[in-house]
Biotite code that builds the C-alpha atoms (Angstrom):
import biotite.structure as struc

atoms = struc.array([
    struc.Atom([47.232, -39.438, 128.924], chain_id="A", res_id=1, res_name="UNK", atom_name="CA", element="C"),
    struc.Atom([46.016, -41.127, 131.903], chain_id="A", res_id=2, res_name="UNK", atom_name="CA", element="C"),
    struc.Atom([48.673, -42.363, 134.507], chain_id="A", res_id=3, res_name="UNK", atom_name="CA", element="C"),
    struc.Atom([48.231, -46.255, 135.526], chain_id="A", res_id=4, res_name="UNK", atom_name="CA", element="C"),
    struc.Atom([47.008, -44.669, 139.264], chain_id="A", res_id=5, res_name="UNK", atom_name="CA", element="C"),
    struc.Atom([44.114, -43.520, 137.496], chain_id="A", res_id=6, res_name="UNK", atom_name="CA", element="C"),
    struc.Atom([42.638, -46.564, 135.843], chain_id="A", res_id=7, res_name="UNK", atom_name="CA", element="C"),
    struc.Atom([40.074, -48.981, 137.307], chain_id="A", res_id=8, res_name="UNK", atom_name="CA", element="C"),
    struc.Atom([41.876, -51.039, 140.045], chain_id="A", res_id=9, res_name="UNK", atom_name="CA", element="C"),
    struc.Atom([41.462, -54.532, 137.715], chain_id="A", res_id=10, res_name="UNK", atom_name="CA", element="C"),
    struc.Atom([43.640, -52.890, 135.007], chain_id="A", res_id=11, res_name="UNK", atom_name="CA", element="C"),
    struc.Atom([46.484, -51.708, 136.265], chain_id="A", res_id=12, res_name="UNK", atom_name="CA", element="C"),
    struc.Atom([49.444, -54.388, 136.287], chain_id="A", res_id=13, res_name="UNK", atom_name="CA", element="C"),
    struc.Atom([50.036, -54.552, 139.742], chain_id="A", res_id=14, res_name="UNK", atom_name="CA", element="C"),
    struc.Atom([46.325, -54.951, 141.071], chain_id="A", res_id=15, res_name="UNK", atom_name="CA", element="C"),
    struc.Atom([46.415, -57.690, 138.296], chain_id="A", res_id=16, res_name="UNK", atom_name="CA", element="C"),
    struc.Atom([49.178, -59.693, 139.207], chain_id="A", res_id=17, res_name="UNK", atom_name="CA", element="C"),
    struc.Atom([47.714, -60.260, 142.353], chain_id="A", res_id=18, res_name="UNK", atom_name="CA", element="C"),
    struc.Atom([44.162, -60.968, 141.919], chain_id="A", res_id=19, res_name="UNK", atom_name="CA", element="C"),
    struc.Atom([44.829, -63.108, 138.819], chain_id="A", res_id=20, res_name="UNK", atom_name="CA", element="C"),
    struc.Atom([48.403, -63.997, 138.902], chain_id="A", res_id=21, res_name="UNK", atom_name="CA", element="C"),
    struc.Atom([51.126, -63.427, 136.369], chain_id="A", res_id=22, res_name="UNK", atom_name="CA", element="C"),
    struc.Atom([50.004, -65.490, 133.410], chain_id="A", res_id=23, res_name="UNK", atom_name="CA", element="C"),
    struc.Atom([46.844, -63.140, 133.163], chain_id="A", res_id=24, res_name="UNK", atom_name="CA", element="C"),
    struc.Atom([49.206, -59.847, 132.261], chain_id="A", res_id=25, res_name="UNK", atom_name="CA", element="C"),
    struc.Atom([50.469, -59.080, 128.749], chain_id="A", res_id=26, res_name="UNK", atom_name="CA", element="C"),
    struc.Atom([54.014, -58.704, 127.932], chain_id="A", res_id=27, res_name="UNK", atom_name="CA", element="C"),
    struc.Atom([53.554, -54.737, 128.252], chain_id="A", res_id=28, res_name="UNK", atom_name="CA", element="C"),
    struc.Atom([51.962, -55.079, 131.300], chain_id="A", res_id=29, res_name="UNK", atom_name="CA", element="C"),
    struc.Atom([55.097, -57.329, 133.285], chain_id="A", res_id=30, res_name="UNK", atom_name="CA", element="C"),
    struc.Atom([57.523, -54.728, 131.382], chain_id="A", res_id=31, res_name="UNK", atom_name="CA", element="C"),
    struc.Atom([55.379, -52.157, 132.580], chain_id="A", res_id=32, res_name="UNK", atom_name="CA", element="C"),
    struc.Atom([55.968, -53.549, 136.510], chain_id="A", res_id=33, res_name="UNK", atom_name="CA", element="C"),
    struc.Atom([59.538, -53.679, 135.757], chain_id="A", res_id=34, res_name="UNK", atom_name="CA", element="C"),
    struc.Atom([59.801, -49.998, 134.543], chain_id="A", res_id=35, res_name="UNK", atom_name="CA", element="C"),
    struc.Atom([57.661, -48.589, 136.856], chain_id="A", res_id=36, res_name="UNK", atom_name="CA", element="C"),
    struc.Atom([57.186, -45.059, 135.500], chain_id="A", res_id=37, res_name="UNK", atom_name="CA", element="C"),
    struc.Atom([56.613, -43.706, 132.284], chain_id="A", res_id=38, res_name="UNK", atom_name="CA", element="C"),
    struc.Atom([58.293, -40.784, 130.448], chain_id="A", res_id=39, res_name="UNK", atom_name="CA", element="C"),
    struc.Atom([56.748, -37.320, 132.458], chain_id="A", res_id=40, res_name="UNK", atom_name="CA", element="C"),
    struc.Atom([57.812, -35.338, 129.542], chain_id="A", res_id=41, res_name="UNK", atom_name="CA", element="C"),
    struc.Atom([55.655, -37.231, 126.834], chain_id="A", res_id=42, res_name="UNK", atom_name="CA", element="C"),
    struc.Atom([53.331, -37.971, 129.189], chain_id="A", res_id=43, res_name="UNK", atom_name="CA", element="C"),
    struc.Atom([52.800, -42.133, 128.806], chain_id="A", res_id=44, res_name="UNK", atom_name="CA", element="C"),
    struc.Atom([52.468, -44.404, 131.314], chain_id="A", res_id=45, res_name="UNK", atom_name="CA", element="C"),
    struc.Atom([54.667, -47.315, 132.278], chain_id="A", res_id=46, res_name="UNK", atom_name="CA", element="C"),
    struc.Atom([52.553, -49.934, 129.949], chain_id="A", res_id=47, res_name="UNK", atom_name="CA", element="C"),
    struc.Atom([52.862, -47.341, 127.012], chain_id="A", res_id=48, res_name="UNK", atom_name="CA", element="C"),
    struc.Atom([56.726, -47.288, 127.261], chain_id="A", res_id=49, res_name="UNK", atom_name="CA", element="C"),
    struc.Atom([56.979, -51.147, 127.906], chain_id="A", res_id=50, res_name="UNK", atom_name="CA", element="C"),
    struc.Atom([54.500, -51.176, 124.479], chain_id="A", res_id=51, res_name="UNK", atom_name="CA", element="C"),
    struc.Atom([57.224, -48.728, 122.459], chain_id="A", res_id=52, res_name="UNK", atom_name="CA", element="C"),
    struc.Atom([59.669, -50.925, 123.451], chain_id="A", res_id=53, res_name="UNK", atom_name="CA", element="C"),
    struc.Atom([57.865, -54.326, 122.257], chain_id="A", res_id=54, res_name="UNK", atom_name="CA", element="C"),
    struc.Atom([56.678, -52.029, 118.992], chain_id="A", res_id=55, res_name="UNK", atom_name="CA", element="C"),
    struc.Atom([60.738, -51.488, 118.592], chain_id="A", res_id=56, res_name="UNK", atom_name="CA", element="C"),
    struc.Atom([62.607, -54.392, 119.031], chain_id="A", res_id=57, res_name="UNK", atom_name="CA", element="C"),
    struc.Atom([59.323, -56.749, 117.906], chain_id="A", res_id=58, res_name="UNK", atom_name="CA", element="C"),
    struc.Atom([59.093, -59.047, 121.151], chain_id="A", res_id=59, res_name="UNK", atom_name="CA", element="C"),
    struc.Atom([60.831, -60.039, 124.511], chain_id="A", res_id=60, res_name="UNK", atom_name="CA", element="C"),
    struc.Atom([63.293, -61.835, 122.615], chain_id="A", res_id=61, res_name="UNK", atom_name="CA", element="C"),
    struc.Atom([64.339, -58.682, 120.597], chain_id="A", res_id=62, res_name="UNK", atom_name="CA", element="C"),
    struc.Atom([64.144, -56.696, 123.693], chain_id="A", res_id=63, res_name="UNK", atom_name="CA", element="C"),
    struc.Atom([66.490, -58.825, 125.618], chain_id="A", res_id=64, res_name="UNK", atom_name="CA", element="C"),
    struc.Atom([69.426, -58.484, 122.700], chain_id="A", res_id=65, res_name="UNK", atom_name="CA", element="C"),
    struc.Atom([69.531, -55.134, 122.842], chain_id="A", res_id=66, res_name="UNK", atom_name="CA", element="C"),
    struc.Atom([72.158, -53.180, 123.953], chain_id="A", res_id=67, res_name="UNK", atom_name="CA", element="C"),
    struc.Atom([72.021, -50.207, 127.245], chain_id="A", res_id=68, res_name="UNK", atom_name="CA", element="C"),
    struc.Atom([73.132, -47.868, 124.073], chain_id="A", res_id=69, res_name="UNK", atom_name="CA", element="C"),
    struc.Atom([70.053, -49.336, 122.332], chain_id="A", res_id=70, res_name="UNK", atom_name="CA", element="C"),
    struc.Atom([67.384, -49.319, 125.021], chain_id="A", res_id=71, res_name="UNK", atom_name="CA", element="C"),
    struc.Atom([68.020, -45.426, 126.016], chain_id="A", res_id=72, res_name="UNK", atom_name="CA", element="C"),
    struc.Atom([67.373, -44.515, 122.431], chain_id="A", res_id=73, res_name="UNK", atom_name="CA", element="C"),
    struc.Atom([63.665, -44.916, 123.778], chain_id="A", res_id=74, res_name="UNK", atom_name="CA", element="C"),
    struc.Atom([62.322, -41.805, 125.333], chain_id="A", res_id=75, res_name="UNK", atom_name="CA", element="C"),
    struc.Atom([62.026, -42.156, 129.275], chain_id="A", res_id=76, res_name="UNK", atom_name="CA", element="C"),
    struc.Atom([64.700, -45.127, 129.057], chain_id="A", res_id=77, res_name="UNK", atom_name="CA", element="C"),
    struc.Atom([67.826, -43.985, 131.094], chain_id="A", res_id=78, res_name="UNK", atom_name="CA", element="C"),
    struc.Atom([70.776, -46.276, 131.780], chain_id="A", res_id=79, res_name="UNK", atom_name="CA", element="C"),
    struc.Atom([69.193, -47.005, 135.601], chain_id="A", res_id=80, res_name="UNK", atom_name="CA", element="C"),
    struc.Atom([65.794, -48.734, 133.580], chain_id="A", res_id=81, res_name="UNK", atom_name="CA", element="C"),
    struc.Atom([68.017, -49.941, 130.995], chain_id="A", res_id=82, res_name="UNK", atom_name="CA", element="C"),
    struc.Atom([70.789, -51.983, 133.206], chain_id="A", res_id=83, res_name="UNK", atom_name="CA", element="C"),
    struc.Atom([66.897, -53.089, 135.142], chain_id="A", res_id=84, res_name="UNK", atom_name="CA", element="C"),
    struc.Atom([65.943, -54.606, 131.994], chain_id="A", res_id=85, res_name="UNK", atom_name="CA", element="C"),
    struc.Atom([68.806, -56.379, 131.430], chain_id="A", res_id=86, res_name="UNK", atom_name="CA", element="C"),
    struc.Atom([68.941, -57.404, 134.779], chain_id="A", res_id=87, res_name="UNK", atom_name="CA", element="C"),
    struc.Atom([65.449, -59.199, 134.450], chain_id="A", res_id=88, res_name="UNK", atom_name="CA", element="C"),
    struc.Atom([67.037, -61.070, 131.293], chain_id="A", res_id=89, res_name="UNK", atom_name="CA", element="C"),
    struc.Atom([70.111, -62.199, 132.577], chain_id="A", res_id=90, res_name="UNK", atom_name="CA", element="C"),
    struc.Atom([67.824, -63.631, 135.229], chain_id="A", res_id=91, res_name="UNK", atom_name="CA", element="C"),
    struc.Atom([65.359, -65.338, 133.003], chain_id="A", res_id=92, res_name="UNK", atom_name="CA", element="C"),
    struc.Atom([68.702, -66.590, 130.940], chain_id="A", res_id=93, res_name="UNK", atom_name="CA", element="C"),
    struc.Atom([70.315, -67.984, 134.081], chain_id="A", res_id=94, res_name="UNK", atom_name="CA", element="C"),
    struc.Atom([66.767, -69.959, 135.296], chain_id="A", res_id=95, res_name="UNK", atom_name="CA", element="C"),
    struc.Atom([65.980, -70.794, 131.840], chain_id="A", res_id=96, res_name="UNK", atom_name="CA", element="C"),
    struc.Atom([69.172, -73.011, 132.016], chain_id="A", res_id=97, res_name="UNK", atom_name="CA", element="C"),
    struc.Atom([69.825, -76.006, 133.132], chain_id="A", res_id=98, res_name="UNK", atom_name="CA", element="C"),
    struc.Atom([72.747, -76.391, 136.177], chain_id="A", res_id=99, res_name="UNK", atom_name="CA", element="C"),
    struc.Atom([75.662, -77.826, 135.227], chain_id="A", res_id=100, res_name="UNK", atom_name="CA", element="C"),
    struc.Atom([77.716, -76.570, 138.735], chain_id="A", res_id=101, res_name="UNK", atom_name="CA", element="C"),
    struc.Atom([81.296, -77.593, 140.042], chain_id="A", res_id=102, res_name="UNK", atom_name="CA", element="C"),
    struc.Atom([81.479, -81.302, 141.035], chain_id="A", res_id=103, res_name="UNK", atom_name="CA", element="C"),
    struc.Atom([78.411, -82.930, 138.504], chain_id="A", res_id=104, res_name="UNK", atom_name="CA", element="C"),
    struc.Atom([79.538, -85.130, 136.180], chain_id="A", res_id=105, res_name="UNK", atom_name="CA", element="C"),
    struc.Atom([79.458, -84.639, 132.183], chain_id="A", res_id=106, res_name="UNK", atom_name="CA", element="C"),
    struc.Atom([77.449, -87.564, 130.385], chain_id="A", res_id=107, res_name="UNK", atom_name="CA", element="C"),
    struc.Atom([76.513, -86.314, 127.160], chain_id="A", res_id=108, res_name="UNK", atom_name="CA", element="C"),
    struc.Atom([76.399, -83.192, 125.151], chain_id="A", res_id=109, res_name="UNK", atom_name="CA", element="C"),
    struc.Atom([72.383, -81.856, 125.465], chain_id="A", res_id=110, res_name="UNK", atom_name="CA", element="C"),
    struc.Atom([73.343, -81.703, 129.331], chain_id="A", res_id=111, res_name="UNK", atom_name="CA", element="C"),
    struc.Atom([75.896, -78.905, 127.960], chain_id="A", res_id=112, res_name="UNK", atom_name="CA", element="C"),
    struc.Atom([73.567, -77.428, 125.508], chain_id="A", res_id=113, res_name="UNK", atom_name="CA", element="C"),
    struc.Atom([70.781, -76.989, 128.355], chain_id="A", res_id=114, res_name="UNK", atom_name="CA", element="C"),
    struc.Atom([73.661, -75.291, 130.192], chain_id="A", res_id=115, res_name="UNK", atom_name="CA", element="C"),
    struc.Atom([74.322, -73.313, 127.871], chain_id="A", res_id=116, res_name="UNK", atom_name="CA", element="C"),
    struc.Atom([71.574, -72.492, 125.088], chain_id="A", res_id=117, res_name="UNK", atom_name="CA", element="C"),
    struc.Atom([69.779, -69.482, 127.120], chain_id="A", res_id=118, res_name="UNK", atom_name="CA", element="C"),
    struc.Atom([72.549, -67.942, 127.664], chain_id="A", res_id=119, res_name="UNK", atom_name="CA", element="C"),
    struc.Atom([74.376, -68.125, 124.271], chain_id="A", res_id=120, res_name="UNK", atom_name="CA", element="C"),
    struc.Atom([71.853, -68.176, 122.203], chain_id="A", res_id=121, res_name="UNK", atom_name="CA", element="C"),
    struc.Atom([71.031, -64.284, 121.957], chain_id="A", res_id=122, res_name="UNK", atom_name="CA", element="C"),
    struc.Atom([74.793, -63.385, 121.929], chain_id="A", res_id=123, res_name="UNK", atom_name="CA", element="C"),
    struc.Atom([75.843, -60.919, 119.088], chain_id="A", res_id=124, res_name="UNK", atom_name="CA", element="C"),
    struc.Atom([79.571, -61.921, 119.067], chain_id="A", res_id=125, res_name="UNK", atom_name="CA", element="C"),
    struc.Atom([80.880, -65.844, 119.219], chain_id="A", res_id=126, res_name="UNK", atom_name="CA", element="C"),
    struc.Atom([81.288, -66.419, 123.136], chain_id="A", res_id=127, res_name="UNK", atom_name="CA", element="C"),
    struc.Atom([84.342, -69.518, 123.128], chain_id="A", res_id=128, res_name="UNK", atom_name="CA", element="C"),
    struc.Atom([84.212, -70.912, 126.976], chain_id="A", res_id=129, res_name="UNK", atom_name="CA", element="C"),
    struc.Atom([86.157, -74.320, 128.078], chain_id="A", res_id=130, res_name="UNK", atom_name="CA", element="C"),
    struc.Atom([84.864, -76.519, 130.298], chain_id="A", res_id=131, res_name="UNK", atom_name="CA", element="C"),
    struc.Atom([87.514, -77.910, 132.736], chain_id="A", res_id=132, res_name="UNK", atom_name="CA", element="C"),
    struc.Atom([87.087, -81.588, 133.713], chain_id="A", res_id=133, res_name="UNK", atom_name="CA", element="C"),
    struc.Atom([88.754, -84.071, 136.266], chain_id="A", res_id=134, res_name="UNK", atom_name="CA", element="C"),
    struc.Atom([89.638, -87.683, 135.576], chain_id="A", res_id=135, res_name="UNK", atom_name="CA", element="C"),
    struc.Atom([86.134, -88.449, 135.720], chain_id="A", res_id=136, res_name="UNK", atom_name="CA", element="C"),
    struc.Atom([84.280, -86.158, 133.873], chain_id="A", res_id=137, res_name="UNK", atom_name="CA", element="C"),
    struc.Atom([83.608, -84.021, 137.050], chain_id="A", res_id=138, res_name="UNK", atom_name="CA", element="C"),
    struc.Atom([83.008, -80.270, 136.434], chain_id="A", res_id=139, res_name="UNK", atom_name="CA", element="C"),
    struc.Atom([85.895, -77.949, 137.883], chain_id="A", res_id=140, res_name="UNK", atom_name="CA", element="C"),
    struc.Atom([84.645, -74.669, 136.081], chain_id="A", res_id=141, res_name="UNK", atom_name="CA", element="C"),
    struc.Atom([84.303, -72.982, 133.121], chain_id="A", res_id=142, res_name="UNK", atom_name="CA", element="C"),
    struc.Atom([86.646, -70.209, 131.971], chain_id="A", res_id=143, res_name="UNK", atom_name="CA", element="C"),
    struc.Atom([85.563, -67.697, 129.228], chain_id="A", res_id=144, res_name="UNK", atom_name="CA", element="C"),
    struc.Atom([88.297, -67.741, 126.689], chain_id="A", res_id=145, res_name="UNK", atom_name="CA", element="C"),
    struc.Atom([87.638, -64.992, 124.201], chain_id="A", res_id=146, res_name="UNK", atom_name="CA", element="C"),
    struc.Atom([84.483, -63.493, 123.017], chain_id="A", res_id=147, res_name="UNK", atom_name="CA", element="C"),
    struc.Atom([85.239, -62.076, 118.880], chain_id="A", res_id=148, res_name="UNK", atom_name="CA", element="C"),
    struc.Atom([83.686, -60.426, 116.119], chain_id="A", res_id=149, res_name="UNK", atom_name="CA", element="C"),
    struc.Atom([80.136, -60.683, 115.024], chain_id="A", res_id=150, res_name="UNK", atom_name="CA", element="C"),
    struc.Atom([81.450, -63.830, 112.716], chain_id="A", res_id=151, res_name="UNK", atom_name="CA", element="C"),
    struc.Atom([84.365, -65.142, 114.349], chain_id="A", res_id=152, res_name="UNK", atom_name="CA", element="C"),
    struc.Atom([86.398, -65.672, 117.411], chain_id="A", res_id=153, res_name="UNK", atom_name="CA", element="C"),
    struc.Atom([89.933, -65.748, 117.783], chain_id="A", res_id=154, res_name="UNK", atom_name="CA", element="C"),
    struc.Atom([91.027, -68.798, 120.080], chain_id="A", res_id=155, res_name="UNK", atom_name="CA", element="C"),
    struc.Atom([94.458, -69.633, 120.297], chain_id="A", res_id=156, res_name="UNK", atom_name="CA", element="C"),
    struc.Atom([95.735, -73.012, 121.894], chain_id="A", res_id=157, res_name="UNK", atom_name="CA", element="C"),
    struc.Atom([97.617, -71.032, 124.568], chain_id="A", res_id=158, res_name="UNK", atom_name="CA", element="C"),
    struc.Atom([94.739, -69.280, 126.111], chain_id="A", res_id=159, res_name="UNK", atom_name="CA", element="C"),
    struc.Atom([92.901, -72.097, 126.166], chain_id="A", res_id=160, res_name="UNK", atom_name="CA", element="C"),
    struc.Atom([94.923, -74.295, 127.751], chain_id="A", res_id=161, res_name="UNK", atom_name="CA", element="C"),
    struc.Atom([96.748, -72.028, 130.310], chain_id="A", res_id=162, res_name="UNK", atom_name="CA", element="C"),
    struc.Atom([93.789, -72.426, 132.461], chain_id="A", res_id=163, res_name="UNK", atom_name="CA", element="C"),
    struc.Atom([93.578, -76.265, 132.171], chain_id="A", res_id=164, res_name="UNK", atom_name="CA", element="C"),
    struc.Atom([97.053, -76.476, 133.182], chain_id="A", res_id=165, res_name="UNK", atom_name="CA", element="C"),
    struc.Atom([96.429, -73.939, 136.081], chain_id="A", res_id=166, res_name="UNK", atom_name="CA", element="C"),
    struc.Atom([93.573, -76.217, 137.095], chain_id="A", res_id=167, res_name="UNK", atom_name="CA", element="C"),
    struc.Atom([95.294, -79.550, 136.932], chain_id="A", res_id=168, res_name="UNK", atom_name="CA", element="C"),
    struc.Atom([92.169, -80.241, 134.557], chain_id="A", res_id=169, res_name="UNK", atom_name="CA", element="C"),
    struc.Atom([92.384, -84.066, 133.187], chain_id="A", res_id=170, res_name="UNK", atom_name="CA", element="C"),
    struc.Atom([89.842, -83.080, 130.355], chain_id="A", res_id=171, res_name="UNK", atom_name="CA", element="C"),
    struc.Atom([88.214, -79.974, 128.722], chain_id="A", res_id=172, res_name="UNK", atom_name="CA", element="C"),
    struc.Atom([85.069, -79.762, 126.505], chain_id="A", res_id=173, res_name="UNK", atom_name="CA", element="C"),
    struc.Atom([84.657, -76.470, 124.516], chain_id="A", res_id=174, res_name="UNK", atom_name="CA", element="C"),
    struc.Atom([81.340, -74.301, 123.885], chain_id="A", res_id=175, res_name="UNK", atom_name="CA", element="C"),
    struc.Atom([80.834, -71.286, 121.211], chain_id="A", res_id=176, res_name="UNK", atom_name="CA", element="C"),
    struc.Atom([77.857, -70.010, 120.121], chain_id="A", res_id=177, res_name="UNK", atom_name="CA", element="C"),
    struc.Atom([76.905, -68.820, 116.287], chain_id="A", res_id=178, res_name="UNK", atom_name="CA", element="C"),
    struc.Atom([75.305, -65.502, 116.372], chain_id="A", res_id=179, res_name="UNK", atom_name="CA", element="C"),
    struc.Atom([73.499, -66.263, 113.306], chain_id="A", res_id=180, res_name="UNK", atom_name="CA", element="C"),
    struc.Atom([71.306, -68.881, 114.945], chain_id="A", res_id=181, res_name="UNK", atom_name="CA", element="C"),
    struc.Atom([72.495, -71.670, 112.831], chain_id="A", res_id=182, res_name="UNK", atom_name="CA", element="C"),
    struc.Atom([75.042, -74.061, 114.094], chain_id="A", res_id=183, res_name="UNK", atom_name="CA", element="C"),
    struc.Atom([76.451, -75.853, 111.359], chain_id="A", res_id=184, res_name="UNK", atom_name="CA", element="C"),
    struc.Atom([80.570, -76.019, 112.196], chain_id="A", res_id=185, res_name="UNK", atom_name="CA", element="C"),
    struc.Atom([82.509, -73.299, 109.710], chain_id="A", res_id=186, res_name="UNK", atom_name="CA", element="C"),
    struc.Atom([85.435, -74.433, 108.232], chain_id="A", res_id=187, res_name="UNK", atom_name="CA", element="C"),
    struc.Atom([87.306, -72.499, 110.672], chain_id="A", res_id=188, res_name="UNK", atom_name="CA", element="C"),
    struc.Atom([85.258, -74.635, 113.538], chain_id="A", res_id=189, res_name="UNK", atom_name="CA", element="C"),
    struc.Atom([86.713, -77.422, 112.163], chain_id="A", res_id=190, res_name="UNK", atom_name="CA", element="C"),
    struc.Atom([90.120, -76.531, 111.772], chain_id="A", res_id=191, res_name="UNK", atom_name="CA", element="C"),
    struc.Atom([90.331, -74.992, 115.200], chain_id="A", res_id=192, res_name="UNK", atom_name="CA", element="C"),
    struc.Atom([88.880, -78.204, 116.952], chain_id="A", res_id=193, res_name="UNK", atom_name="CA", element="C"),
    struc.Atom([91.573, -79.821, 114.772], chain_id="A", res_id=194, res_name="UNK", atom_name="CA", element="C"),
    struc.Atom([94.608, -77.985, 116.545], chain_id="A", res_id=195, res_name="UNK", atom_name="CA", element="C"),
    struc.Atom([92.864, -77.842, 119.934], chain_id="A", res_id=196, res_name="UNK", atom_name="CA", element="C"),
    struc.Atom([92.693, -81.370, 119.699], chain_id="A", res_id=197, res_name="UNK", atom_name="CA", element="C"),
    struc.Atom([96.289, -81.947, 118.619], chain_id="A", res_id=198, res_name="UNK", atom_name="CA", element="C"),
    struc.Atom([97.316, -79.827, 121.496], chain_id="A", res_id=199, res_name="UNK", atom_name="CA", element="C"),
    struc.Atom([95.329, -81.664, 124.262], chain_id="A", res_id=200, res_name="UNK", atom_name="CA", element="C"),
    struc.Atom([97.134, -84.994, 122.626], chain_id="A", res_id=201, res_name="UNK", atom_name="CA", element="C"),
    struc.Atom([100.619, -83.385, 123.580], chain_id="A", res_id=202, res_name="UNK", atom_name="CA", element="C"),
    struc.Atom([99.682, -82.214, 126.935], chain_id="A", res_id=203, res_name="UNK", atom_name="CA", element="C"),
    struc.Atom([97.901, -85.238, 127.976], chain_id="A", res_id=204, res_name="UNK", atom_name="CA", element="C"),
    struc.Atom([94.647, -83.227, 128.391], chain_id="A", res_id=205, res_name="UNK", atom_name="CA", element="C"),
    struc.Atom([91.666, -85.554, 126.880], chain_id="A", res_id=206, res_name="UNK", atom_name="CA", element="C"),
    struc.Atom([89.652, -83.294, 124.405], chain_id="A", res_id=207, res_name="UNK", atom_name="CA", element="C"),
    struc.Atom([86.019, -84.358, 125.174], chain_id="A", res_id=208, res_name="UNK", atom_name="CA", element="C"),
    struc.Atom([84.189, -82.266, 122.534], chain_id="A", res_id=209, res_name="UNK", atom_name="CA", element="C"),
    struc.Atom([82.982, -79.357, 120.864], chain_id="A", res_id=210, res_name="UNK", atom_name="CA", element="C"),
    struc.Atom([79.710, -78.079, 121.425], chain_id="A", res_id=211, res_name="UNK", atom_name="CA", element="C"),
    struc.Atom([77.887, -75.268, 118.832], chain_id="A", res_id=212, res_name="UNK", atom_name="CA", element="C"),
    struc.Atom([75.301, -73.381, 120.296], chain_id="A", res_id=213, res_name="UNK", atom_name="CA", element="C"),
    struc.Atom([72.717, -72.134, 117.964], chain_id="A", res_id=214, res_name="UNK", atom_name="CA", element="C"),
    struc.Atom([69.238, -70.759, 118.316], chain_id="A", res_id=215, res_name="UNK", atom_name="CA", element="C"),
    struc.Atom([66.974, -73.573, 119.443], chain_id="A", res_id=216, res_name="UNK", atom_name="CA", element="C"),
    struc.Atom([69.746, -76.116, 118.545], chain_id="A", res_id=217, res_name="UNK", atom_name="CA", element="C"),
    struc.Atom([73.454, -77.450, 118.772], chain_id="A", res_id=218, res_name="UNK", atom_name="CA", element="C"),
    struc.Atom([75.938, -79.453, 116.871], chain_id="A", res_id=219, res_name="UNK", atom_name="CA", element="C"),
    struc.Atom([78.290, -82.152, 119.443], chain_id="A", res_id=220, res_name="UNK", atom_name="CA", element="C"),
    struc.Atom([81.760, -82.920, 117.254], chain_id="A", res_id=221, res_name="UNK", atom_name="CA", element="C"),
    struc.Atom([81.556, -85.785, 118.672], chain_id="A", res_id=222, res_name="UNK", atom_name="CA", element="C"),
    struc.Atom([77.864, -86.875, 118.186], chain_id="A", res_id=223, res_name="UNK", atom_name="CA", element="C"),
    struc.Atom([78.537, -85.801, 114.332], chain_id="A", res_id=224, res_name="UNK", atom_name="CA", element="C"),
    struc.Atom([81.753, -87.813, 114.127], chain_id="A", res_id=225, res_name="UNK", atom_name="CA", element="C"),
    struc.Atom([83.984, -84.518, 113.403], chain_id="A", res_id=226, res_name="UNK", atom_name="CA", element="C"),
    struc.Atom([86.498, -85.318, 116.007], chain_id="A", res_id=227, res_name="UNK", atom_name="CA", element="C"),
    struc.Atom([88.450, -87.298, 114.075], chain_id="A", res_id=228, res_name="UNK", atom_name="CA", element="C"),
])
């Protein structure tokens, strides 16, 4: 099989990209700039590997869940091009979002979802983060408080309110994401919000909300009316 090197200069991905700009190239052909080099034992090019890999996890969407284990199951895919691919993702997750930095102030809950969505949303295991506040709704930071099981995450009032204390924190919101794509709170979402709740009312730590991430959507406690 032909290397890239060896087709007409207008073909090969990198010639493209700069003559007619990065809309004009396939999805094989921008994996193909990312990978580089194809497998020298089977003899494929860079675009022929970037096309086994769309062939095996069906699109760029696929290919950005999958795991380093997962992507070096593909001959030619070592740990360095895996931890490169998931490099370019994280990337794409992190501009794909919407800044929600230290010092700006919360108004409503699709501010947190734009936050948050792209980099949630492809998450195989529920992701629970709090989002410290001051007295007026200013960010402080976001902790990661647990990340669980592919259906549930194990939050316990403690943990999440160690760091608010540590923090001096005046309010907290909380974000977790549903694996599944969908969602609609669980009744374990609801009792959970419940005690978290309850203990923000003892410590005199305002509860804000609780946003669901989803895929392509979100559910705000508060919006619903599930705060109580």
């Amino acid at each position: 099989m032909r290397k890239i090197k060896d087709w007409p200069e207008a073909e090969r991905p990198r010639e493209k990209i700069l003559l007619q700009g990065s809309a004009a190239l396939t999805d094989a052909e921008l994996l193909a700039l990312v990978l580089r080099t194809g497998d020298a034992a089977s003899k494929t090019s860079a675009v022929d590997q970037a096309r086994v890999l769309l062939s095996r996890f069906r699109n760029l969407r696929g290919l950005a869940r999958a795991t380093t284990a997962e992507l070096s199951e593909t001959k030619g895919i070592g740990p360095a091009k895996a931890a490169e691919l998931q490099a370019v993702f994280e990337i794409a997750r992190r501009f794909g979002g919407e800044d929600l930095q230290p010092g700006a102030r919360y108004t409503c809950s699709s501010e947190v979802y734009r936050h948050f969505h792209e980099r949630l949303r492809d998450h195989r295991k529920e992701v629970f983060i709090a989002l410290l506040l001051d007295s007026k709704n200013r960010v402080l930071r976001e902790v990661r408080i647990s990340e669980g099981s592919l259906n549930a995450s194990i939050v316990h009032p403690r943990e999440v309110f160690a760091p608010v204390v540590r923090e001096s924190a005046a309010a907290v919101l909380f974000v977790h994401n549903h694996p599944s794509g969908d969602p609609t709170p669980s009744r374990e979402d609801l009792e959970l919000t419940r005690r978290l709740r309850e203990a923000g009312e003892l410590m005199g730590v305002r509860v804000l909300d609780h946003i669901i991430i989803g895929s392509g959507q979100y559910v705000s406690f508060v919006d619903r009316g599930l705060m109580g």
